[in-house]
N, C-alpha and C positions, 0 to 999 in steps of 0.2 A: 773585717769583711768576711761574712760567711762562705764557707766552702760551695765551688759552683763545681757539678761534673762535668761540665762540658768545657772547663779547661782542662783539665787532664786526658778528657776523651778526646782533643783536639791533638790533644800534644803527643798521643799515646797512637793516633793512627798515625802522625807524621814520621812516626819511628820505621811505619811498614809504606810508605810511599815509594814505589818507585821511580824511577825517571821515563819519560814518556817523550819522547824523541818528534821531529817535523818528517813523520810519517806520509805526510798526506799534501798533496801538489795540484795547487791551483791553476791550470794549461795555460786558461786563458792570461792572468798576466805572467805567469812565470815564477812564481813564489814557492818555497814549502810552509805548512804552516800543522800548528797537533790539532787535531781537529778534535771535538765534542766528543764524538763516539771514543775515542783511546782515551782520553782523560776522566769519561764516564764508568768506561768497562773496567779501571785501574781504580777510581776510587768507590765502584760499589758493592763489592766484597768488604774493602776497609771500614766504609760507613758503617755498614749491616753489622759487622763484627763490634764496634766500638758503640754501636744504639747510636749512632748520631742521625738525625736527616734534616733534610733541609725545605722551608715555604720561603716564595718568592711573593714579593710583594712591585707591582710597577708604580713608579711613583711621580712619572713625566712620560708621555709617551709622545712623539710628533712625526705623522706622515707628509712626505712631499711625493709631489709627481714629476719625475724626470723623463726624460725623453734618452731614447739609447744611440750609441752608433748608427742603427740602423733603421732610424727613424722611429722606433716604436715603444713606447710608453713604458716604463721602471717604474714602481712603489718602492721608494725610500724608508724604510721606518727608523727614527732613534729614541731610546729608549733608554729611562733612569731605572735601576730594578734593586730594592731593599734584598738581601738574602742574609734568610735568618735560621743560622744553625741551633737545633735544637739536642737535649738529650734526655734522659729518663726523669731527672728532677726539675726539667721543667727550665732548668739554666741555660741562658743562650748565647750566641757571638753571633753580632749582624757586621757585614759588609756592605756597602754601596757601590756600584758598580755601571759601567756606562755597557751599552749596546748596540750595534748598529749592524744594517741586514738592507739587503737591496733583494728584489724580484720582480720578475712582470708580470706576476701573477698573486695569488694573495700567500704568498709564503715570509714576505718582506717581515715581518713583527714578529716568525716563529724563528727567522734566521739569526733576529736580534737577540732573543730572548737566548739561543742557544750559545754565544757568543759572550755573552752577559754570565751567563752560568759557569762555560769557562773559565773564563779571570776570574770569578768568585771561589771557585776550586782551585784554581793554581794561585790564587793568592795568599789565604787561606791557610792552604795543605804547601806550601813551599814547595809545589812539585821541580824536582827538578828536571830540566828542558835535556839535557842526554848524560850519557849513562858513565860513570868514573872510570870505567874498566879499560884496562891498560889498550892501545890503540894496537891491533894486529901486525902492525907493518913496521912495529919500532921493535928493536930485539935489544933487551937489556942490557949491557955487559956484563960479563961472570965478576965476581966479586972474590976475596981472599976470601979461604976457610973462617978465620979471626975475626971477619968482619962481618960474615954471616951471623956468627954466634952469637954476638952484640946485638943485632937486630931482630926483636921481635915484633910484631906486625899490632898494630893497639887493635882494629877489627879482631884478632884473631884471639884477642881477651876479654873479649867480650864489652870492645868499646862504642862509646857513643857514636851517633851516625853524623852525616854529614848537619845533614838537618837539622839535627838536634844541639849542635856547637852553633848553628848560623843562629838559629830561633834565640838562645841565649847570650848569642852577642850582641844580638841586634836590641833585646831587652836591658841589656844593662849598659848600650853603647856611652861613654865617655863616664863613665862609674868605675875605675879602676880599682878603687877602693875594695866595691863589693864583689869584681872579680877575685881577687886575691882572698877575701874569705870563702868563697865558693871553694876556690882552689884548695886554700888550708883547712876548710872542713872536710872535704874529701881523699886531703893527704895526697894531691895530685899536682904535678907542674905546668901543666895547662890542660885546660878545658880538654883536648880532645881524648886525655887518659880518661876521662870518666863512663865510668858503665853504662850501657843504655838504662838502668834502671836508677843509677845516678842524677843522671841528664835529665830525664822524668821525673824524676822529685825537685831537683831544682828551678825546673820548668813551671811547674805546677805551683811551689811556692812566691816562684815570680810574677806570677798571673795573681797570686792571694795575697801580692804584698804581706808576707809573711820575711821575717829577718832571717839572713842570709849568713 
């Protein structure tokens, strides 16, 4: 299989993804949900920086006319949407993706499309939905000197991120086999000692069906 770059440019901006939290609160029925703008503003720095972007393609679209609580007419749109990530050599990764968007005005199919975009990015880019950082209201307990010493932090050596342990287990899931060469090739006792730039190469191999 020839080398594509838009595996490694996929794999390589999920290294810088951050978490993007249910920022934003629908009144009317009571939900929080991440809305398009923070998962947009979060991955187009990443994009721009790795040369990726993305064309959308609609591949089913279907309007209905509903009728609201309050007597007066909704445009329903749903919507099938091809998204096809691109990079510099022209190599790509598509997802398919559903959409759906309601308005009583003509915004029903922009609603869709935006929605649609969403779960193509968070699916994609693995984002993750909130943030690992230790929760302010829990307060540690002090640890022995001895036991401090013992512990050092794998982040803090420059280890792989979350994402990048999930992305390759979920690749090699019920392959133990080729876990444990990973592991032995890197001289590591699980996946999550490996470097980010470890992680990235095996990532990237995995995606080229390249031996492990």
């Amino acid at each position: 299989m020839e080398n594509k770059l838009i595996f490694e440019a996929v794999a390589n901006a999920m290294t810088e993804v951050k978490a993007v939290g249910k920022n934003q609160k629908n009144l009317q029925q009571n939900y929080s949900y991440r809305g398009i703008d923070d998962i947009a503003n979060e991955m187009h720095t990443i994009l721009s920086k790795y040369k990726i972007f993305v064309t959308p393609e609609i591949l089913e679209h279907t309007r209905e006319e509903r009728q609201s609580a309050k007597g007066g007419t909704l445009i329903y749109s749903i919507i099938k949407v091809r998204y096809t990530f691109w990079t510099v050599d022209g190599s790509t990764v598509k997802c398919v993706v559903m959409g759906e968007g309601m308005d009583s005005g003509d915004k029903a199919t922009n609603k869709a499309l935006a929605g649609a975009y969403k779960y193509a990015l968070t699916q994609i880019f693995c984002i993750p939905t909130a943030d690992t950082k230790e929760n302010e209201q829990e307060t540690p307990q002090p640890m022995k000197e001895q036991e401090e010493k013992k512990i050092i932090p794998i982040q803090a050596k420059g280890g792989a991120t979350k994402n990048q342990v999930n992305v390759i287990n979920k690749m090699i899931e019920g392959k133990e086999d080729k876990k444990e060469r990973i592991q032995k090739a890197f001289n590591v006792a699980t996946l999550e000692e490996l470097t980010k730039a470890q992680a990235s190469e095996v990532i990237t191999k995995l995606y080229d069906n390249k031996a492990m």
